[in-house]
N, C-alpha and C positions, 0 to 999 in steps of 0.2 A: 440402466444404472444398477449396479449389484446391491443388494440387500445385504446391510451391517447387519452380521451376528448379532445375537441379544445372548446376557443370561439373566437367570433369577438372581433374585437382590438375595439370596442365601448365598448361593455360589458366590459371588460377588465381595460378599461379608468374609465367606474364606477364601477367597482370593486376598482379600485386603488384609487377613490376619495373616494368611501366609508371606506374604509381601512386609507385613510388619516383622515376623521372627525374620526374612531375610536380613530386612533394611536395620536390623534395629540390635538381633544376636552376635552378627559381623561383625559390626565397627564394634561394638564394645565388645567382645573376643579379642577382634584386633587392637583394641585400645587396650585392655585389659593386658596380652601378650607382649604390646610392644612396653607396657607399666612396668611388666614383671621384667621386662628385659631389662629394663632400665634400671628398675630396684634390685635386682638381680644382679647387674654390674656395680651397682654403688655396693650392695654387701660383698660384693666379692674383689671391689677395693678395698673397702676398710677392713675385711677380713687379712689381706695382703699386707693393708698399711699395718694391722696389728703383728702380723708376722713380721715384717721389717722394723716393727718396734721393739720385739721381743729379739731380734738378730742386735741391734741396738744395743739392748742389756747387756745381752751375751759378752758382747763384745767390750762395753763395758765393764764388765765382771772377769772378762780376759787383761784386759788394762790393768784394773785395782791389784789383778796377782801379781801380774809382771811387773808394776810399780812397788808392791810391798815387799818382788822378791831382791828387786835392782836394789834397796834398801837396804835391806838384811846384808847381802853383800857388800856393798858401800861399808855398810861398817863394819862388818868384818873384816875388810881391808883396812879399814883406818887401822884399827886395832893391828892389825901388822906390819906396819909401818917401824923400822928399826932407825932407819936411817936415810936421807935422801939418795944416798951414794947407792945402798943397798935395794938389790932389785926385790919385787913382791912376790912371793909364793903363797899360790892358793890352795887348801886344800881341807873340801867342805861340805857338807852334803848339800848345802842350797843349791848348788849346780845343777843336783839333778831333777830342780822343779822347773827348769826351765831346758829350754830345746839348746841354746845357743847362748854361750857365755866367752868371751874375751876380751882383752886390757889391751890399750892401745900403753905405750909408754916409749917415750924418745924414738917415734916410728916405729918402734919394733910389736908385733900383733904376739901378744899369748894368748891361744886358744884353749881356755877353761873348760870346754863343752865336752858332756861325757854323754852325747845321747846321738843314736846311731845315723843319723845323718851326715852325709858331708859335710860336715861344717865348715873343713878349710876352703872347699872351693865356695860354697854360701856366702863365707866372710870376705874371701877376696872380689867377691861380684857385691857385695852391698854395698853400697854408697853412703857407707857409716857418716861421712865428714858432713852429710848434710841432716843428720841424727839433732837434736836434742833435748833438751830437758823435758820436755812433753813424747808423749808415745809418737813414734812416727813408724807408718806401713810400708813397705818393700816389696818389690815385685821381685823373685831372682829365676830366672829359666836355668837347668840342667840337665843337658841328656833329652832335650823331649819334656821333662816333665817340671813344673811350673810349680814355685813357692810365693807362698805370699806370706809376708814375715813381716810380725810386730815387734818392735825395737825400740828400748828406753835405753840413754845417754846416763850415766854419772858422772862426775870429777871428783875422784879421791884425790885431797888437800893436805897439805903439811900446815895443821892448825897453828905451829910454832913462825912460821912464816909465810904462812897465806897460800904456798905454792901449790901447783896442781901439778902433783907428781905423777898421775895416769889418767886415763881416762876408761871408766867400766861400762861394757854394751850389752846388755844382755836381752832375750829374746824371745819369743814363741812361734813355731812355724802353725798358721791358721788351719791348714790342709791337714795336718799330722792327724791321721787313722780318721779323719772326717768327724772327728771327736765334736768341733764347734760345729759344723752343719748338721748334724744329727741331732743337737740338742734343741737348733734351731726345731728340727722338721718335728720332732718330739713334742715339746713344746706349745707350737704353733698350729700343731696337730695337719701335717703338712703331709701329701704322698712325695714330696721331692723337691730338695733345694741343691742347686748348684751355685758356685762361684766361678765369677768372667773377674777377670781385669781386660782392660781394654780390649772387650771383645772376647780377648784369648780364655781359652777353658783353664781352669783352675781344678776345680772339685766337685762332684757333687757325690748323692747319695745314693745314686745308680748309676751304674756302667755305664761309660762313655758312650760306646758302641747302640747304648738300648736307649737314649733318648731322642727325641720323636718330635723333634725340633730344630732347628738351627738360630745361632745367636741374631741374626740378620731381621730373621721374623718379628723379631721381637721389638719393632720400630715403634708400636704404640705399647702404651701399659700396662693392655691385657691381651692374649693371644687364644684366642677359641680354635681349636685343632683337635679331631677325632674324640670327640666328647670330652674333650678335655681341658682344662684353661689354665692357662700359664701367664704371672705377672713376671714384670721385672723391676727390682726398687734398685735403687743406688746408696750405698752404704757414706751418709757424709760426715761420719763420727771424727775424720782426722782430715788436717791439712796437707793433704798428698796432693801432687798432680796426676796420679792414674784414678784411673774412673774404674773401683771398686762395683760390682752389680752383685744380687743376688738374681735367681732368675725361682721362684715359687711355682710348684707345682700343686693344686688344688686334688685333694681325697677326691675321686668319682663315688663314693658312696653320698658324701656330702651334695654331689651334684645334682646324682639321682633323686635324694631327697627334697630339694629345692622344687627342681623340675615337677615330681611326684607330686608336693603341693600344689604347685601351679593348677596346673592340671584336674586336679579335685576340685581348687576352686572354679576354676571352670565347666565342670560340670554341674557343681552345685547351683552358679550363675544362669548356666543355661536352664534347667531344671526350675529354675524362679522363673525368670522368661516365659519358660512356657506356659507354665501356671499362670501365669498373667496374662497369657495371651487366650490358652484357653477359657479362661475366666471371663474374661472382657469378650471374646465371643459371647458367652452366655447372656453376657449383660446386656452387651448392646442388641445383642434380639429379642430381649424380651421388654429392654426401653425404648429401643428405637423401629428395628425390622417388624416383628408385631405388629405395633401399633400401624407404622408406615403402608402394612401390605392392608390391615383393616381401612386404612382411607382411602386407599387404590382404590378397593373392594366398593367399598362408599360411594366413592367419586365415579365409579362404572354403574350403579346401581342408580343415582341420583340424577344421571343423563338423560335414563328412557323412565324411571319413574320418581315423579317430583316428590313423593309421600316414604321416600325411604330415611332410614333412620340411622343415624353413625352412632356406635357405640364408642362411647366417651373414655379417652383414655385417664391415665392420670397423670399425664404431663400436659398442662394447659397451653403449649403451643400447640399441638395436635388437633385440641380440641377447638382452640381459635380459627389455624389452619382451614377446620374439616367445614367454618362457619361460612367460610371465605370461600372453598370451593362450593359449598351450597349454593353460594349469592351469583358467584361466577356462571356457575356453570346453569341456576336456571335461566339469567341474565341469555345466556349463549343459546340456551335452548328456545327462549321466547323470541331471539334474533331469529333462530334457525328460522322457527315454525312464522314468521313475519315472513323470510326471506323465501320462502316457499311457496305463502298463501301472495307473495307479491309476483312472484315467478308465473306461476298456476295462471292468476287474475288478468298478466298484463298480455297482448298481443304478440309481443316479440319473445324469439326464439333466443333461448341461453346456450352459449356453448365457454366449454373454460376446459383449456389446455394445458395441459403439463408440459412443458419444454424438455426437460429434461427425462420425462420417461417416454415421450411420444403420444401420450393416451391424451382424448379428447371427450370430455362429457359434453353430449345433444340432450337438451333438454326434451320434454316431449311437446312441448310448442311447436320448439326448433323442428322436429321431424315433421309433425302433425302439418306445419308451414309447406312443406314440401309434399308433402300428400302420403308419408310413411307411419305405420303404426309406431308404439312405443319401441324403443330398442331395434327396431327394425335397421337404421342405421351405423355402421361400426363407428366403433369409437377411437378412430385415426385422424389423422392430419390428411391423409392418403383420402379419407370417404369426401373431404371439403373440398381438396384441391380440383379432383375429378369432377364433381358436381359445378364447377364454376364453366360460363359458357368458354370457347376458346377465345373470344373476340374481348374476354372481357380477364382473362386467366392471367396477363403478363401486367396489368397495371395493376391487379388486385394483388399480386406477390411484387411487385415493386412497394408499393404501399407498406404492404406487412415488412419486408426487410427493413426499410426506410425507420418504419419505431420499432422494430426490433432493436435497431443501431440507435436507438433516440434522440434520430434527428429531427422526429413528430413528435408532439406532446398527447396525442392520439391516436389509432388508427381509425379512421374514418373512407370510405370508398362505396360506389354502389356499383351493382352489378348483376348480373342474370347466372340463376343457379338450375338445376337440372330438377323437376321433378318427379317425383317416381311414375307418372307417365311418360314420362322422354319429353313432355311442354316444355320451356324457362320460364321464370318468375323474376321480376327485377327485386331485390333486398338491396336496404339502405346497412350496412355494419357501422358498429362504433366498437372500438377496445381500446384494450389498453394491459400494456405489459409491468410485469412487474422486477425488479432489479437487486441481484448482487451482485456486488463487486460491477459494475456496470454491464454484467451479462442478465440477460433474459433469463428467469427459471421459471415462470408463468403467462398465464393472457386468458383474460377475459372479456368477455364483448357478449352483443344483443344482435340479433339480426331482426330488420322491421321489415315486410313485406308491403315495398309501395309501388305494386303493380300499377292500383287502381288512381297512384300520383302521375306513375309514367302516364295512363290513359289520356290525364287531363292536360299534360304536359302537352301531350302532341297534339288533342284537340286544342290547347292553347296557341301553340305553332303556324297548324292551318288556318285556326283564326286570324294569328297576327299576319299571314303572309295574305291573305284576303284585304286585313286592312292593311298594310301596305302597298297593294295593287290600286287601293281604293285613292289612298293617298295620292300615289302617283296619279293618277287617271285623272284625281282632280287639280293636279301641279299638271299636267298637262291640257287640259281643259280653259284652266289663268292663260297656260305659255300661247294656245291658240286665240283667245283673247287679246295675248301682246300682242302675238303676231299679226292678226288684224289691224291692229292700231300700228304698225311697223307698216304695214305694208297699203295703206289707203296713202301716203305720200307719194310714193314709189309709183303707183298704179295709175295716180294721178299724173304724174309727168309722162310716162308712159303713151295714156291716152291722149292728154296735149296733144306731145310729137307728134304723136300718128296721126291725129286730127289736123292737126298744123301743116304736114307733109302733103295729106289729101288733098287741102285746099290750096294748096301752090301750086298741084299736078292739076288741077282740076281750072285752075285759070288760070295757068301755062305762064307763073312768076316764080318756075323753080330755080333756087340760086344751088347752085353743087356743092361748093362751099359750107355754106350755111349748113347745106342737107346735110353733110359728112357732121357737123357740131352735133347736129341736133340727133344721128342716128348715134355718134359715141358717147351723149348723154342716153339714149336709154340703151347701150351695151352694160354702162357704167350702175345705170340702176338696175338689171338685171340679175348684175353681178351681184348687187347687195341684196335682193331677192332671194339668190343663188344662197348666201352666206347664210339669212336670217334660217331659212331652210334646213342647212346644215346643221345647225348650231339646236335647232329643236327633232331634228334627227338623232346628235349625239346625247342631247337630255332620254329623248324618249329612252332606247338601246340601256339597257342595266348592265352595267361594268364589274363582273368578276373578281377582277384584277385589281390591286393597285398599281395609281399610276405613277409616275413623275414627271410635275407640272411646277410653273413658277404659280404664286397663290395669284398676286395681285392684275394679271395678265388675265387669266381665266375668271376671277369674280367681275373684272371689268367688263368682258365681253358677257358675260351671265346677265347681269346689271343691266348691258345695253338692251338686253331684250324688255325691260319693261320702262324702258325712260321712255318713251313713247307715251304708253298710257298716264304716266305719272306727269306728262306736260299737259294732259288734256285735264286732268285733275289738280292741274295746278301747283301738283308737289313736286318740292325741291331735293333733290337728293344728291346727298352729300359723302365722298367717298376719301377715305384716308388707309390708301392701303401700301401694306410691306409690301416689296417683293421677297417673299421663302422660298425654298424648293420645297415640297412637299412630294411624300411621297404616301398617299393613301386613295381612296375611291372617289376620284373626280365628280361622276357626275352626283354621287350620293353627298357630297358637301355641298354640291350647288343647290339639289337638290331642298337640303336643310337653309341655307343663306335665301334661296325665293322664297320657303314657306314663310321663313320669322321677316323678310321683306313685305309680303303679301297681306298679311296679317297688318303689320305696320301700316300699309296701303289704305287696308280697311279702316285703320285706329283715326290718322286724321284726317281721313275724306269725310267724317261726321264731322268735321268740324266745319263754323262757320265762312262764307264764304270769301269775306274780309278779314281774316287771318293766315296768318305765315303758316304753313301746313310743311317741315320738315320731317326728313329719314336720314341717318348719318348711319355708315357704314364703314369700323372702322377694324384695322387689323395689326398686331403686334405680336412680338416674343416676350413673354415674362416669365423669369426663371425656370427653362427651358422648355415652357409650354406656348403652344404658338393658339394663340388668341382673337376670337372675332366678338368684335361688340357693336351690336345694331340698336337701337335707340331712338326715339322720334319725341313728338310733340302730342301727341294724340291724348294726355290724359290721365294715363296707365291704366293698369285692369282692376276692376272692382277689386274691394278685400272677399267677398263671397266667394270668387270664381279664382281666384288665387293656387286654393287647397286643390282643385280640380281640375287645374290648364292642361294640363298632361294629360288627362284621362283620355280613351279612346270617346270617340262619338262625342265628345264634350266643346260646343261653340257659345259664341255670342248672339253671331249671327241668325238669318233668319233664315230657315229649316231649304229654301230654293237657293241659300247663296253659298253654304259651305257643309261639307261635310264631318267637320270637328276633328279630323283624323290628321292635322297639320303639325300640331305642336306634340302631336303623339308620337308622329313617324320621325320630327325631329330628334326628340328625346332616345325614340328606341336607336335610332339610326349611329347616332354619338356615344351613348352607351356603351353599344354592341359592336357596335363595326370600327369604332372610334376611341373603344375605353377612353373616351372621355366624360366630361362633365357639362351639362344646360342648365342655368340658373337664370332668375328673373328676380327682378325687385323695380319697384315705382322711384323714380329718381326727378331730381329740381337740376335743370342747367339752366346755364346764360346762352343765348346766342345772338351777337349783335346788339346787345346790350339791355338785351330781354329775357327774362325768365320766363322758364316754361320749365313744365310737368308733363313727363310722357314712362314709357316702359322700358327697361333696358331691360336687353338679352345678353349674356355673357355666355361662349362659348370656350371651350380649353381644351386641348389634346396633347401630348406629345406629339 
């Protein structure tokens, strides 16, 4: 695994200030900028709106003339008024205050106007008849070139009879010498105003040809183009249907200066920034960095020597802090120095793995265990795996996989390790790994060297297989016994016969007949000779193998070998068996069923001679364990000898009749061969309508 970079907590501290001027100069620059753009577009609306308010006046101011001069006229017509009959003749200087003056009268147009424009074609294109009493604006195209004409309506009246003898139009063309847009841009302190009617150019205050825009652009209300910004207002001073615009051109000096400030303030802003950033560097190293690398310093110092001493800051977390790593860290150091004198002390070998780098610490037990000086062994995964024997190398890495994956809640295994003579040594391990995120990234464990267990183990073994021979020898020793007692009937008919046969050849009253009964009664007991034979053949022969047998078939014939002695003793034996299929080691079950039979034998043959001397022998499934329980009358066994029935060499009996090793070889036999379970307890039954007290044996196996 690679090694994360480190830096100093200095570096670190401006790393963090320079990440602050980023994180923190930026957005408020850009907040700052996007401000200025903003308040920047509002002043250079209301700069606009005030220039459209000041077009407004103007325009205004253009009205109150042509209103005072339609007046002055007006009445100067009245005044000339001779006669209805008689037509008007003008002749005046107010004419010449206005662009466009003529009298509508009985349809006939006199054009008044004495100012160099076309007037007659103007008058014939205006749409006078929709003129009146209030100023109304007129678009008129000529040639190419485009008027926009303000028009007040009069009716000169015959005060003698009400009548409206004419009607007076008079005029001002807006465009004329850019007289009104120039006052505008004057005024408004403007580098450039133009007039659109519907779109179409009108006037402005620079050549057509040199402005640097088109009406189209001009879709929102302020237009940014080449440094430059251009509004457009709509002129709504009269009730016309054309759509009147100015379109405002903003001074670039004006711009520049906005801009200029901006910009200062931003430098000024930034210039603060820094200073606070350089500033609070200062500070926080000398409140916080200081102090913090003094408790490093401390808490390095305080590990290998407990008498060192923190210099107190004066920020009283620090100093609480520096209390807390004291308490801590001698705390850890007194763990250490335990965990080492407990290491050192104990017998077994430490080893603790890194998973994740591969490295392995052997303690010097661990080595010393194997017969290596200190350090003498690497510190790999590689020096352990090698050192395990091969015979023992696939289940001890099964193992470790197995709680790697934590599907052990330890790893525990034993096994034979190499050591530095080329001998093995059997070690007991215990570990245990540790977990993130459910992956292994350590493991630790002990290794105990229990050679001198395995020693005892197999001295244990050859013992137990001595007393198991012994066992048997003495189960076979009873079976010659039965078979005695089996076979004195048999022997007995036998000898008859043949006694019988002699004497009928021997005074010549042999019947053939008869002979042939009497020789296939002793074929017949031979045969059973033959069997009894057999049957302590297949007991003696120790069976490998399991077999598959029916149970109740084979304890029957088991049984039969000692009903014999058991009629000579009087005892009744009582058999209630299943038939199972079984499938485990025949003669080693018989083997167990004679002993705890035998034993039984013993129990009520002490009893007196005018008593019922029973042995029941019986056999079931109970919840899928297949079951023998034998049981008699005899008593039960002392509470003394209870704790001890099991034990090797442990009898009742008297030192010529048993060898103790009966209920031992059972036990081990069922155990080990049988994972099963032998139990005993003293029990009261009826039989026949009598109580009795005797020992029950409960056997169980799958």
């Amino acid at each position: 695994m690679k090694t994360k970079k480190t830096f100093p907590l200095s570096t670190i501290n401006s790393i963090l200030i320079i990440t602050f001027l980023s994180v923190v100069i930026f957005p408020i620059s850009f907040w700052t900028y996007m401000n200025f753009q903003k308040n920047m577009e509002r002043n250079f609306d209301d700069l606009f709106v005030q220039s459209k308010n000041i077009a407004d006046i103007l325009l205004e101011q253009e009205v109150t003339s042509l209103e005072k001069s339609s007046k002055e006229m007006t009445e100067y017509l009245q005044k000339l008024y001779k006669n209805k009959s008689k037509k008007i003749k003008f002749d005046s200087p107010l004419v010449d205050d206005v662009d466009i003056a003529f009298i509508i009268q009985k349809d006939e147009v006199m054009d008044l106007s004495t100012s160099y424009f076309d007037t007659t074609y103007l008058i014939k294109n205006i749409n006078y008849q929709s003129a009146g009493a209030h100023v109304s604006v007129f678009h008129v195209e000529q040639k190419g070139e485009n008027y926009l004409i303000l028009l007040k309506e009069s009716k000169i009246i015959n005060y003698e009879n009400g009548q409206v003898i004419a009607n007076l139009f008079v005029g001002n063309i807006l465009n004329d010498d850019f007289g009104f847009l120039n006052k505008i841009k004057e005024r408004a302190n403007l580098k450039e105003v133009s007039l659109y009617v519907n779109g179409k150019y009108i006037a402005s205050t620079q050549e057509k040809d040199q402005l640097k825009y088109s009406f189209d652009e001009l879709s929102n209300s302020i237009l940014k183009k080449e440094n430059a910004i251009y509004a457009k207002k709509r002129l709504t001073f009269f009730h016309q249907d054309d759509n009147i615009d100015l379109v405002l051109l903003l001074d670039n000096q004006m711009l520049k200066k906005i801009k200029n400030d901006f910009f200062n303030q931003l430098i000024v802003l930034f210039l603060i920034i820094l200073i606070i950033a350089v500033a609070s560097y200062f500070i926080i190293r000398a409140i916080i960095l200081n102090p913090l690398e003094n408790l490093l310093e401390f808490a390095s110092k305080v590990r290998e020597d407990k008498n060192a001493v923190y210099e107190e800051s004066f920020i009283d977390e620090f100093n609480i802090i520096s209390l807390g790593l004291e308490n801590i860290i001698g705390s850890l150091r007194d763990v250490e120095e335990r965990y080492r004198l407990a290491v050192d002390g104990t017998k077994e070998g430490l080893w603790d793995w890194d998973i994740e780098t591969g490295k392995v610490f052997y303690s010097q037990q661990y080595e010393e265990m194997l017969g290596y000086n200190a350090n003498e062994i690497k510190g790999t995964l590689k020096s352990w795996q090698e050192s395990i024997h091969p015979d023992c190398k696939e289940d001890a890495l099964k193992k470790m996989k197995a709680h790697l994956k934590q599907e052990t809640p330890y790893y525990e295994a034993e096994y034979q390790m190499r050591c530095k003579d080329g001998s093995y040594k059997w070690v007991r391990v215990r570990a245990k790994a540790l977990y993130n995120n459910n992956i292994a990234y350590r493991m630790v464990g002990f290794h105990l060297d229990i050679e001198h267990i395995k020693l005892l183990e197999k001295k244990s073994k050859e013992q137990e297989s001595v007393m198991t021979q012994q066992s048997k020898m003495a189960a076979i020793g009873e079976m010659i016994n039965n078979i005695s007692h089996q076979w004195r009937q048999p022997l007995s008919i036998i000898s008859t016969v043949a006694t019988g046969i002699k004497l009928k050849l021997e005074y010549d009253i042999f019947d053939k007949e008869e002979a042939i009964k009497e020789l296939e009664l002793l074929n017949t007991t031979s045969q059973n000779l033959s069997g009894i034979i057999d049957q302590f053949r297949d007991l003696a022969i120790e069976s490998r193998n399991k077999e598959d047998f029916d149970s109740a078939v084979v304890l029957d014939k088991s049984l039969g070998l000692v009903e014999s002695s058991f009629k000579e003793l009087d005892i009744k034996l009582h058999q209630k068996l299943e038939h199972k299929q079984l499938h485990v080691y025949k003669n080693q079950l018989i083997q167990v069923v004679l002993n705890i039979v035998n034993n039984a034998k013993d129990a009520v043959a002490k009893l007196p001679k005018n008593e019922l001397k029973l042995i029941f022998v019986e056999t079931s499934t109970v919840d899928g364990y297949f079951t023998i329980r034998i049981y008699d009358n005899g008593g039960g066994v002392e509470e003394g000898m209870k704790e001890s029935l099991y034990e090797p060499y442990m009898t009742s009996k008297h030192e010529s009749q048993g060898t103790g090793l009966g209920l031992y070889t059972v036990k081990e036999i069922i155990n080990k061969q049988f994972d099963g379970t032998v139990q005993n307890q003293t029990i009261k039954f009826v039989y026949d309508n009598h109580a009795y007290v005797g020992e029950e044996f409960l056997i169980q196996f799958k």
